[in-house]
TORDOKOL-931243 format. One record per residue (C-alpha): x negated, y negated, z; chain. Coordinates in steps of 0.05 Angstrom, whole numbers. Each point is the difference from the previous one (the first is absolute). Last residue first. Layout:
residues N
east->X, north->Y, up->Z, chaine->A
...
This chain:
residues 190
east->-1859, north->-2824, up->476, chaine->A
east->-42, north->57, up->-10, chaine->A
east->-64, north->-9, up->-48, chaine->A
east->6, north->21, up->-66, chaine->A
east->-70, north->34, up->-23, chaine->A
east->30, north->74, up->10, chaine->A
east->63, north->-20, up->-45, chaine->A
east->-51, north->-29, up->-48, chaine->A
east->-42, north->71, up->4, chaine->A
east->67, north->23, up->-27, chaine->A
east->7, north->-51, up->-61, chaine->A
east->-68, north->15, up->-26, chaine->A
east->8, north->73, up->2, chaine->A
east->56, north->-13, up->-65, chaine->A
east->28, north->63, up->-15, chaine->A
east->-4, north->43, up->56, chaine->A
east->10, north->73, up->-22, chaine->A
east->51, north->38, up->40, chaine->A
east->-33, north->64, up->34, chaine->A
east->5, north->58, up->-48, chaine->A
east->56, north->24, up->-38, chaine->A
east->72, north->20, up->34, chaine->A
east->-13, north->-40, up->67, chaine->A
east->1, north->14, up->82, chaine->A
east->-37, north->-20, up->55, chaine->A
east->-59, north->9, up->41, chaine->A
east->-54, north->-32, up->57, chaine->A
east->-65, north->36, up->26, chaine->A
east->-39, north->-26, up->63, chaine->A
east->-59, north->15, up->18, chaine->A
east->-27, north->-43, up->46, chaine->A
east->-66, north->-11, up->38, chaine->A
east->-67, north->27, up->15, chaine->A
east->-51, north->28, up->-48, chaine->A
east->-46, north->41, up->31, chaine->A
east->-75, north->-7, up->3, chaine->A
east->3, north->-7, up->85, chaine->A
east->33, north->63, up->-2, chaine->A
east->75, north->31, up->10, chaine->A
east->40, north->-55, up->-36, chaine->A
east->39, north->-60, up->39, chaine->A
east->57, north->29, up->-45, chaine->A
east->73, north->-24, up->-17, chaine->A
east->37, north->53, up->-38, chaine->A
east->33, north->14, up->-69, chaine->A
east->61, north->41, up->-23, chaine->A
east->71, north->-26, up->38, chaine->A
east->14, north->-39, up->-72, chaine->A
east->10, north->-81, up->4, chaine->A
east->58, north->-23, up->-41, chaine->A
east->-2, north->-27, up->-64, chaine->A
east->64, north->-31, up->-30, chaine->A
east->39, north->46, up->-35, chaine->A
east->61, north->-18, up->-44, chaine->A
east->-33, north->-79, up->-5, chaine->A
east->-60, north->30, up->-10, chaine->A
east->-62, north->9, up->35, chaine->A
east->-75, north->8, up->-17, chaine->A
east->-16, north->-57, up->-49, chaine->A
east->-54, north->9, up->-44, chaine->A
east->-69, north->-36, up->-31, chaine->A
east->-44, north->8, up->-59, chaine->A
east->-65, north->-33, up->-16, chaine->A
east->-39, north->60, up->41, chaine->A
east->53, north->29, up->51, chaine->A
east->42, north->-54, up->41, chaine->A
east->50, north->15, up->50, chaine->A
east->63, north->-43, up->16, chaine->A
east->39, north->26, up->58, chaine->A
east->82, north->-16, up->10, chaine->A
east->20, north->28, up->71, chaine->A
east->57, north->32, up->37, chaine->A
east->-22, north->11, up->75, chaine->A
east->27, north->64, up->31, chaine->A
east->-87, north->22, up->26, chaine->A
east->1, north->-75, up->42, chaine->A
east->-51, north->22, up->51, chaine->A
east->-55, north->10, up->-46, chaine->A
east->-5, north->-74, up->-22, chaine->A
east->-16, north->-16, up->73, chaine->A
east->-59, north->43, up->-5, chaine->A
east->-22, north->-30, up->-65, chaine->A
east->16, north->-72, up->30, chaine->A
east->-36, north->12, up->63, chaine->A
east->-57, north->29, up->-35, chaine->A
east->-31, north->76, up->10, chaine->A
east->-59, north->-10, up->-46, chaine->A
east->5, north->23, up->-75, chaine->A
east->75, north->-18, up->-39, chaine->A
east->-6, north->69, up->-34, chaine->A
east->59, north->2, up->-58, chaine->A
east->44, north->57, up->-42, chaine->A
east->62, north->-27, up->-46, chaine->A
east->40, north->51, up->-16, chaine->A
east->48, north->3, up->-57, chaine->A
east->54, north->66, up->-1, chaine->A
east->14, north->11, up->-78, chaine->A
east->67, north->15, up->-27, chaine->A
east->10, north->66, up->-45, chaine->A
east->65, north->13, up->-5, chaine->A
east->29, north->44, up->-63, chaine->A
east->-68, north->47, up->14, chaine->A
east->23, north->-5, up->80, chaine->A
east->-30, north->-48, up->44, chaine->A
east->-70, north->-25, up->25, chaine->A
east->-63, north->-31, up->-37, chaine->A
east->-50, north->-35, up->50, chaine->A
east->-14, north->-72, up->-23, chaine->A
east->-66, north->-18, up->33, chaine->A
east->-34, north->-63, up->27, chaine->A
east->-69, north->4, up->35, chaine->A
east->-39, north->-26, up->60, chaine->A
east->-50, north->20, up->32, chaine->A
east->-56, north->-2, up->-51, chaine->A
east->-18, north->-79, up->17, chaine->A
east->25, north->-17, up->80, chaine->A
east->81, north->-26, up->-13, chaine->A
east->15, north->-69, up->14, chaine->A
east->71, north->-19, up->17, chaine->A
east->21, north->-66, up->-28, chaine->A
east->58, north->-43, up->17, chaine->A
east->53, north->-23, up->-57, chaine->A
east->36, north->-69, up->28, chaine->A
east->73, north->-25, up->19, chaine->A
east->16, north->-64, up->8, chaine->A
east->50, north->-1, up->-55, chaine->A
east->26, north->64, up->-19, chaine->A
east->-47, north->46, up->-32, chaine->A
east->6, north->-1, up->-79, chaine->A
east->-22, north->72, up->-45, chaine->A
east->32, north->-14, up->-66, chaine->A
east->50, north->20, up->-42, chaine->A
east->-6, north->64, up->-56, chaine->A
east->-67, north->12, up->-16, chaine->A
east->-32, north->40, up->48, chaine->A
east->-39, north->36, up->-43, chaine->A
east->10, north->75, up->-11, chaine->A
east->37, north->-2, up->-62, chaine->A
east->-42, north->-46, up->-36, chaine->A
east->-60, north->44, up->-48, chaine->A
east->45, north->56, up->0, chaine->A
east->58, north->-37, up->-30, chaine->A
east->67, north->-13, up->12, chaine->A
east->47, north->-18, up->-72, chaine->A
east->67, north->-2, up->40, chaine->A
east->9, north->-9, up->73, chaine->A
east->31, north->57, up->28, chaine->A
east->-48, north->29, up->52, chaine->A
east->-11, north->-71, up->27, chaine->A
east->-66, north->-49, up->-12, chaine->A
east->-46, north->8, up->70, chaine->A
east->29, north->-37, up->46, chaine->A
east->-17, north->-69, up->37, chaine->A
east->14, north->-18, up->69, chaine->A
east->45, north->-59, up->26, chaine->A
east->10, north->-39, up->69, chaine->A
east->-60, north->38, up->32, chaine->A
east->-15, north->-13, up->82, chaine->A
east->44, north->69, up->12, chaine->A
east->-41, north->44, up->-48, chaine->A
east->-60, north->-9, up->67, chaine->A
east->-60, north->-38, up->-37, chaine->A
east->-59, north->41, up->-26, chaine->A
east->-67, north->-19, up->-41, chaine->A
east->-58, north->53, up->3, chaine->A
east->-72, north->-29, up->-6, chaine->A
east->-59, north->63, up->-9, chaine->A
east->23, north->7, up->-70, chaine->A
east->23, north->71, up->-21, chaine->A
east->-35, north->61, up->-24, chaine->A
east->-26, north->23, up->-61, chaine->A
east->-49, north->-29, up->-55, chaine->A
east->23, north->18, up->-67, chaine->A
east->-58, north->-24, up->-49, chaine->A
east->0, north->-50, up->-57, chaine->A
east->-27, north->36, up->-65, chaine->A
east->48, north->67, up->15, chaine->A
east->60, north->-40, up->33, chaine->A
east->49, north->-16, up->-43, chaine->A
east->7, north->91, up->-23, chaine->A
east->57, north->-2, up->-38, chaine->A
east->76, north->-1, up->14, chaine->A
east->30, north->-10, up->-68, chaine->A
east->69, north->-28, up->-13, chaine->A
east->83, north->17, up->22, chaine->A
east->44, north->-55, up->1, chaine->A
east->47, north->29, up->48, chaine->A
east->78, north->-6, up->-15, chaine->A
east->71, north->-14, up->30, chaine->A
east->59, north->36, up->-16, chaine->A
């Protein structure tokens, strides 16, 4: 039977700070443009550990050739990720949503509404840390909660909410190396 490396979980962030929120640039391709996604390490593997076993560590994230990330930006203190605990006591799985305002009514936010089936891979970065929302078990799919607004006053904010979710045991997958997703938003098409 496999093990857990069990060690401290102390306090990292008293002398640093613990900021909240998400970044205000969301990456996302539809799960169809990646050839491979990494996993977390499995269940069985021997010797896990509680500083490793949510990374994506296992594989890597590749998009076929000629495909490319695109970025959704997200107005500051709109946005959030959360892993909502659901399930039994012998099955707790989280439910991961992803929460964005795109501001302005856009053609490409509006369009981006009409396609609520879509499987998609997002990339969303907190402080120095990022995570991928979508699996290959449960890619994220966009939830019916949300609305687009032109706002009731000239102070309003106007645009999109839009709130995306999927499925994992921990917490969003944690992105190991951020450097190689911003590449796969840097690669132009062919």
């Amino acid at each position: 039977m496999a093990g857990i490396n069990y060690s401290d979980i102390e306090n990292k962030v008293a002398e640093i700070g613990n900021i909240g929120g998400i970044g205000t640039i969301v990456y996302v391709a539809p799960r169809s443009h990646f050839e491979t996604l990494a996993t977390k390490p499995l269940e069985s593997a021997n010797n896990r550990s509680l500083s490793s076993m949510n990374k994506l560590s296992v594989g890597t994230d590749k998009l076929f050739s000629g495909k490319k990330l695109i970025l959704i930006y997200s107005t500051p203190e709109k946005g959030s990720l959360v892993a909502e605990r659901q399930g039994e006591i012998d099955g707790i799985s989280h439910k991961i949503v992803l929460s964005l305002f795109n501001p302005g009514l856009t053609d490409e936010g509006l369009s981006l509404m009409m396609f609520p089936n879509q499987s998609w891979i997002f990339y969303v970065q907190t402080g120095n840390k990022m995570f991928r929302v979508g699996n290959e078990a449960f890619p994220a799919k966009m939830s019916s909660e949300g609305s687009i607004t032109t706002g009731d006053k000239t102070a309003s904010l106007k645009g999109i909410a839009m709130s995306f979710f999927s499925y994992e045991v921990g917490f969003a997958g944690e992105v190991e190396d951020i450097d190689a997703v911003l590449a796969m938003y840097a690669t132009e098409a062919e």
